[in-house]
Kinemage of the C-alpha trace (Angstrom):
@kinemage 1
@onewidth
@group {chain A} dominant
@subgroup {mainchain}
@vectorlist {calphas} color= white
{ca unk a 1} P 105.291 102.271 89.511
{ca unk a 2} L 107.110 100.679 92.456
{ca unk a 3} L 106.006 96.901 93.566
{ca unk a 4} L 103.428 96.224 95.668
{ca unk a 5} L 104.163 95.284 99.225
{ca unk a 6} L 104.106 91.620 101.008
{ca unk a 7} L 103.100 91.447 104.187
{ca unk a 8} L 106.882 89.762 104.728
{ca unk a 9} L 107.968 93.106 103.389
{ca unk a 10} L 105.928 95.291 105.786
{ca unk a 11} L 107.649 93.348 108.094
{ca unk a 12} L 110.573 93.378 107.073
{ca unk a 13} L 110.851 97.177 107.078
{ca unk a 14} L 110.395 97.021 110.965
{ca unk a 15} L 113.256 99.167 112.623
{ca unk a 16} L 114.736 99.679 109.023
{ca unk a 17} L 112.122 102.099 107.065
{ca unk a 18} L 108.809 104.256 107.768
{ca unk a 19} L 106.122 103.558 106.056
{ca unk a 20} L 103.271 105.398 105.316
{ca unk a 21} L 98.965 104.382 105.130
{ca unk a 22} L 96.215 106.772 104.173
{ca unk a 23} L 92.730 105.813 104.474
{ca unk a 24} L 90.952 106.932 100.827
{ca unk a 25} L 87.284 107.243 100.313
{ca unk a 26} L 87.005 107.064 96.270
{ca unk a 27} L 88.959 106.162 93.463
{ca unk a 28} L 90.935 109.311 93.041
{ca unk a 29} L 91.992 109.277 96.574
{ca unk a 30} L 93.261 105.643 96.093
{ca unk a 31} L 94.869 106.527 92.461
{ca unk a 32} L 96.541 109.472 93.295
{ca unk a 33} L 97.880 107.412 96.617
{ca unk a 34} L 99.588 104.725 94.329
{ca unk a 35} L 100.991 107.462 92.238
{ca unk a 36} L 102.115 109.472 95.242
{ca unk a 37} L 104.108 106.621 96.221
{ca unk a 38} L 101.714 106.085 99.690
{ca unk a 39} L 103.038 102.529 100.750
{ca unk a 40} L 99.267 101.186 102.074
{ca unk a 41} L 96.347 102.461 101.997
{ca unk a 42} L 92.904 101.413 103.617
{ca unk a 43} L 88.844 101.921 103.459
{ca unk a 44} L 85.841 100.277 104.765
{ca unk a 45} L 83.988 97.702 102.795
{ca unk a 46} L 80.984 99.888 102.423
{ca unk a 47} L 83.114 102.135 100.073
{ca unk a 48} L 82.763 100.593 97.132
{ca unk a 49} L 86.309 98.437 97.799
{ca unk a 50} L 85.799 96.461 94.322
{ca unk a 51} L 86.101 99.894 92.826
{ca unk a 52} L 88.530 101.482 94.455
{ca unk a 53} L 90.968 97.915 94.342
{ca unk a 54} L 90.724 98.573 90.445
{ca unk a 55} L 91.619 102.361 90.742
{ca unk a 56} L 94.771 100.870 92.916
{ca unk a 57} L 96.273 97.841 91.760
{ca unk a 58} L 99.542 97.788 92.576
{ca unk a 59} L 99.370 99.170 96.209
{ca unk a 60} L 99.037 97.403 99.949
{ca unk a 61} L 95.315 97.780 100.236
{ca unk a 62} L 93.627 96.644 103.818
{ca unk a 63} L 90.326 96.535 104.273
{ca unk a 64} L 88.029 97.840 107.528
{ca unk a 65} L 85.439 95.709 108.226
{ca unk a 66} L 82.182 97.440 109.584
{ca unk a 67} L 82.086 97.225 113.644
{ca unk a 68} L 79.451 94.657 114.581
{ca unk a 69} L 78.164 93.469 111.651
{ca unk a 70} L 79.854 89.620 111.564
{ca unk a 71} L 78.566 87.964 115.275
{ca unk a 72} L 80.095 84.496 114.083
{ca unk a 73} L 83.685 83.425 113.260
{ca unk a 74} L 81.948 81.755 109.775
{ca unk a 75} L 80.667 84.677 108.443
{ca unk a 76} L 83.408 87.221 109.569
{ca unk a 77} L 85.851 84.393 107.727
{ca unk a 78} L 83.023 84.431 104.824
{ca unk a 79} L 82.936 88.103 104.365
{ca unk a 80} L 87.212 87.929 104.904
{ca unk a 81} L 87.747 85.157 102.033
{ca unk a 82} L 85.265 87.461 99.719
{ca unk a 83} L 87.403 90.576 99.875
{ca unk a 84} L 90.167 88.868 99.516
{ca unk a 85} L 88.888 87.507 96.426
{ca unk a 86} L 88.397 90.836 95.369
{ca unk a 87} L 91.919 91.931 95.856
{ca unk a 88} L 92.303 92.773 99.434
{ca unk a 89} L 95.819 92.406 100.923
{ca unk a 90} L 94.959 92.452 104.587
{ca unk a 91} L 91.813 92.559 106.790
{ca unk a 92} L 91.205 95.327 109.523
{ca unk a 93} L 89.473 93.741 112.352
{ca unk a 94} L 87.601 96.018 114.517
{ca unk a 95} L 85.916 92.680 116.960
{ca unk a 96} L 87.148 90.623 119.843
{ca unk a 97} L 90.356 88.590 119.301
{ca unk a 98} L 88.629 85.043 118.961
{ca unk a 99} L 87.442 87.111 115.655
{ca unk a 100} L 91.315 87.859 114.770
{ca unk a 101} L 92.368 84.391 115.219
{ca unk a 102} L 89.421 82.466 113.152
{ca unk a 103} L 90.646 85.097 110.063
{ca unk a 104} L 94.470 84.487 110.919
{ca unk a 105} L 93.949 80.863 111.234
{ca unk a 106} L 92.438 80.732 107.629
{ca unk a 107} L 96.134 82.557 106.505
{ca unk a 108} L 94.339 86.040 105.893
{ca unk a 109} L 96.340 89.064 106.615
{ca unk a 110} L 94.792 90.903 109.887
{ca unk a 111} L 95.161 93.825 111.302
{ca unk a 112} L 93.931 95.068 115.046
{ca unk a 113} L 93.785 98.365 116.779
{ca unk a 114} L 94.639 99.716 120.170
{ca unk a 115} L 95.210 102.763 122.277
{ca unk a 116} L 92.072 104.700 121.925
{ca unk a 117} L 89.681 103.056 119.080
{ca unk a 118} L 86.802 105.701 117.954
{ca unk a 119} L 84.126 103.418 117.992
{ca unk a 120} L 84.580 102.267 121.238
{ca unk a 121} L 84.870 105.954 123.205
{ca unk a 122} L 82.132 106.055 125.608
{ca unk a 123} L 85.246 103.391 127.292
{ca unk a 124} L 87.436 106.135 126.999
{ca unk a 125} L 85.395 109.360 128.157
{ca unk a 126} L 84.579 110.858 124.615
{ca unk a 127} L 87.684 111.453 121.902
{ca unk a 128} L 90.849 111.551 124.046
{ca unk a 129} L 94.412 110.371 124.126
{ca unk a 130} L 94.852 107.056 126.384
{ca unk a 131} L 98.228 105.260 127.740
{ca unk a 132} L 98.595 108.608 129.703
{ca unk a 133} L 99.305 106.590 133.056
{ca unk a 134} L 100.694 103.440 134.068
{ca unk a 135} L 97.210 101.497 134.091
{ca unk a 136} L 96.323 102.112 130.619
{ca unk a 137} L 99.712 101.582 129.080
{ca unk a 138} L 100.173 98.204 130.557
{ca unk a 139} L 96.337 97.795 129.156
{ca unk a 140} L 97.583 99.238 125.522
{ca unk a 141} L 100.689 96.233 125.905
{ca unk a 142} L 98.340 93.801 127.283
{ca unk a 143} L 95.786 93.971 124.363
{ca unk a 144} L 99.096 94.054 121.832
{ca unk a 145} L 100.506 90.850 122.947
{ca unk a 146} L 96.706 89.263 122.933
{ca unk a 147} L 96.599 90.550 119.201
{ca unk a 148} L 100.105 89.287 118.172
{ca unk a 149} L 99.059 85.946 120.232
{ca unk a 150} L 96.160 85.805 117.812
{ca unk a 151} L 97.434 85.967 114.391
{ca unk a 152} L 97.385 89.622 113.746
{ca unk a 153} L 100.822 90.685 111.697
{ca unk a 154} L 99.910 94.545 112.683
{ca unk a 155} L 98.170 97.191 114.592
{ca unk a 156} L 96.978 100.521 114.238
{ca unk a 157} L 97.950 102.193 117.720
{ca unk a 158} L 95.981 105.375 118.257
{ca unk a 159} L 96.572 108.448 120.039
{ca unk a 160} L 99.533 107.219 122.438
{ca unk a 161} L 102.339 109.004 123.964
{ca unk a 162} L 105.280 108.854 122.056
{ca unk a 163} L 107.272 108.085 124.900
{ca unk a 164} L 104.638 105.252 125.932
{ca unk a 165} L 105.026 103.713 122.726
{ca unk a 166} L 108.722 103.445 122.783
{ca unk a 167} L 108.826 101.826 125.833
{ca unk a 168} L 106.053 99.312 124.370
{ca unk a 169} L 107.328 98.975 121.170
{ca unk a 170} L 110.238 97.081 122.886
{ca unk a 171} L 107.573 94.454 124.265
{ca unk a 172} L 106.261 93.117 121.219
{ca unk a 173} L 107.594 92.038 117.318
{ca unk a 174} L 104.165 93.434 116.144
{ca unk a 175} L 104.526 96.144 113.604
{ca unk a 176} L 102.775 99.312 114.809
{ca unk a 177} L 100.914 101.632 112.520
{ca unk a 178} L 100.164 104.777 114.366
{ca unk a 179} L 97.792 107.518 114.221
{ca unk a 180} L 98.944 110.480 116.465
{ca unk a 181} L 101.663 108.236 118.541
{ca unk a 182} L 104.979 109.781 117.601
{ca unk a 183} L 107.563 108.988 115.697
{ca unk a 184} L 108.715 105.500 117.063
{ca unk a 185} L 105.631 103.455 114.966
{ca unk a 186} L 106.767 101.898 112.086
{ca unk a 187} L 104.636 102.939 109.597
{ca unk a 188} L 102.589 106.649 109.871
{ca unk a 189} L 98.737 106.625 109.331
{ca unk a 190} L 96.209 109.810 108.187
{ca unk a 191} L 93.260 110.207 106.752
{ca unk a 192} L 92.520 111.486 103.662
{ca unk a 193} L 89.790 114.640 104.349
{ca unk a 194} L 93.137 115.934 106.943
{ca unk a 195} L 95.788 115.406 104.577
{ca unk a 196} L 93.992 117.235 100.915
{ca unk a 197} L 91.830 119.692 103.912
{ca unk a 198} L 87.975 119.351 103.385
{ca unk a 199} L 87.824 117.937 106.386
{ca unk a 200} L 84.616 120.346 107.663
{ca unk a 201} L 84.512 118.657 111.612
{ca unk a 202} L 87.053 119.601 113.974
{ca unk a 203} L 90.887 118.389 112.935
{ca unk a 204} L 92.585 116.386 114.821
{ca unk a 205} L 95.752 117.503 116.744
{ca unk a 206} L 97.957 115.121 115.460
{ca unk a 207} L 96.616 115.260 111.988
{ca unk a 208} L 98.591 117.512 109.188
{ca unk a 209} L 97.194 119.353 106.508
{ca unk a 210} L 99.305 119.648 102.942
{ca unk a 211} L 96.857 121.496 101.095
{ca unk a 212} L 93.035 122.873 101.006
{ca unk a 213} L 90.668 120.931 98.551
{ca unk a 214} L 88.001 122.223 100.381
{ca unk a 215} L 87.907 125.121 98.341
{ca unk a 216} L 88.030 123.504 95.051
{ca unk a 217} L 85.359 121.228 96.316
{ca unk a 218} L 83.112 123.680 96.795
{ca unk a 219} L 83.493 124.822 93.478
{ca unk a 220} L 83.230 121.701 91.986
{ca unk a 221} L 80.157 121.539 93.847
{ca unk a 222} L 78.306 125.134 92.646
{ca unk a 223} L 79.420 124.137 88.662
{ca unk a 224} L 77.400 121.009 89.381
{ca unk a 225} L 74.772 122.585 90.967
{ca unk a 226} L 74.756 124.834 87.570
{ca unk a 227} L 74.983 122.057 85.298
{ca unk a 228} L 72.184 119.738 86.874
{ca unk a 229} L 69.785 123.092 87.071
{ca unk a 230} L 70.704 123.380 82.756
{ca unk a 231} L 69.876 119.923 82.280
{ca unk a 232} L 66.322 120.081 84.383
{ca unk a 233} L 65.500 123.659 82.615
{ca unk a 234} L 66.677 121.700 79.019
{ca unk a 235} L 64.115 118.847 79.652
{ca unk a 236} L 61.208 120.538 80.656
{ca unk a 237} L 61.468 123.207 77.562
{ca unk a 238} L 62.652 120.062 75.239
{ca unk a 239} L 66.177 121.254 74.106
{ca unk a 240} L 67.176 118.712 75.465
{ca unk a 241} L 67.846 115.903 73.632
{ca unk a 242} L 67.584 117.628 69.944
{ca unk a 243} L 68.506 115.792 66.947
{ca unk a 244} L 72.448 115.660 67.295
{ca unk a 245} L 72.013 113.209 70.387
{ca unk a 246} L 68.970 110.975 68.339
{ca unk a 247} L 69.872 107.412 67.256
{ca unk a 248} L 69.392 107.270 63.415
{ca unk a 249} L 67.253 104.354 62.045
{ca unk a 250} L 67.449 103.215 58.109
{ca unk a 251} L 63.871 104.793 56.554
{ca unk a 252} L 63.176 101.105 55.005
{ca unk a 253} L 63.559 99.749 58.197
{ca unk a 254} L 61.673 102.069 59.996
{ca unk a 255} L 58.811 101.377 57.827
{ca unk a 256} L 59.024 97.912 58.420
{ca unk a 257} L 58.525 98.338 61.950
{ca unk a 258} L 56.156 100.095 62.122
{ca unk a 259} L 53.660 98.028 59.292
{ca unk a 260} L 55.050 95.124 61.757
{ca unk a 261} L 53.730 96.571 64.984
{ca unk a 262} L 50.935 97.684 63.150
């Protein structure tokens, strides 16, 4: 099992090394990423982070906060000082920058986003690439400097140009995690569902697929089906539990019990 990043070494690998991050959804996904030798991975707090840090000790693990939940710089540092108790490395910050700077201020690893960002695309038109013309790349270096000004050590940069980004990546010391932006970030970025395929919506473009889970999924899913429809038909014609699954009680004992209840 290799050692776990440092920020100072994510850094450090800047112009020297790729890097990889995969966001996981469960506890095999983060596992088999530490095994796999995935440098960082990431997941929202809603899913279950406590478990999944256990699954994945000795990886980079960042952690998404949810979009608009923390309105205040005390609880989004609150909420930041938590997971980090709970073994986060770094904290994904999807809010304004005044949000980026209270968490970098307190020391806490943060990470921003640009290019296009998902949960802001009714700014963009729908689900489309941006930094496609000279007003939205200068916005794309704009909001990177703002984000390095603030604290942030990284940023995921989304569905840019390749070329774009090489002219931006010049601009700024920030180290770039990309998501469909070429070649020239320093550190590559998929999801799992596109990488192990049971993705069921449409695939991205830029995504790559390495294999089709899908299919043993949905296996996985009719034995289960099978199994819970056994244990419901057990119960209701009692064979299930039968003696082999009772807990076994001394006879004197049981007698005592019972004239003590009585």
């Amino acid at each position: 099992m290799k050692k776990k990043l440092t920020v100072k070494d994510i850094l450090n690998s800047k112009g020297k090394k790729k890097l990889t991050e995969v966001y996981v959804h469960n506890t095999i996904e983060a596992e088999a990423c530490e095994q796999a030798g995935i440098d960082m991975i990431i997941s929202s707090e809603n899913n279950n982070f406590k478990f999944l840090r256990e699954s994945a000790q000795n990886i980079f693990f960042t952690v998404g906060l949810q979009y608009g939940r923390y309105l205040s710089e005390y609880d989004i540092i609150k909420r930041s000082f938590e997971l980090l108790e709970m073994g986060a490395d770094a904290i994904y910050c999807p809010q304004s920058a005044r949000f980026i700077k209270a968490i970098a201020d307190e020391g806490i690893p943060v990470v921003g986003h640009t290019g296009f960002i998902p949960y802001k695309k009714t700014h963009y038109g729908g689900f489309k690439a941006f930094g496609k013309n000279t007003q939205e790349a200068t916005k794309i270096l704009k909001e990177l400097h703002i984000l390095e000004d603030s604290g942030a050590f990284a940023a995921e940069i989304e569905i840019v140009p390749e070329e774009v980004v090489e002219v931006i990546s010049k601009k700024t010391d920030i180290f770039l995690i990309g998501m469909g932006s070429g070649t020239i970030c320093d550190a590559q970025y998929l999801f799992s569902e596109d990488i192990l395929g049971y993705n069921n919506d449409h695939i991205p473009r830029h995504s790559k697929t390495y294999t089709n889970l899908k299919k043993n999924y949905d296996e996985i899913k009719i034995k289960s089906i099978n199994a819970y429809k056994l244990f419901v038909k057990d119960v209701r014609n009692k064979k299930y539990p039968n003696k082999k699954h009772y807990i076994g009680i001394d006879k004197k004992e049981l007698k005592k019990i019972k004239d003590d209840l009585n």
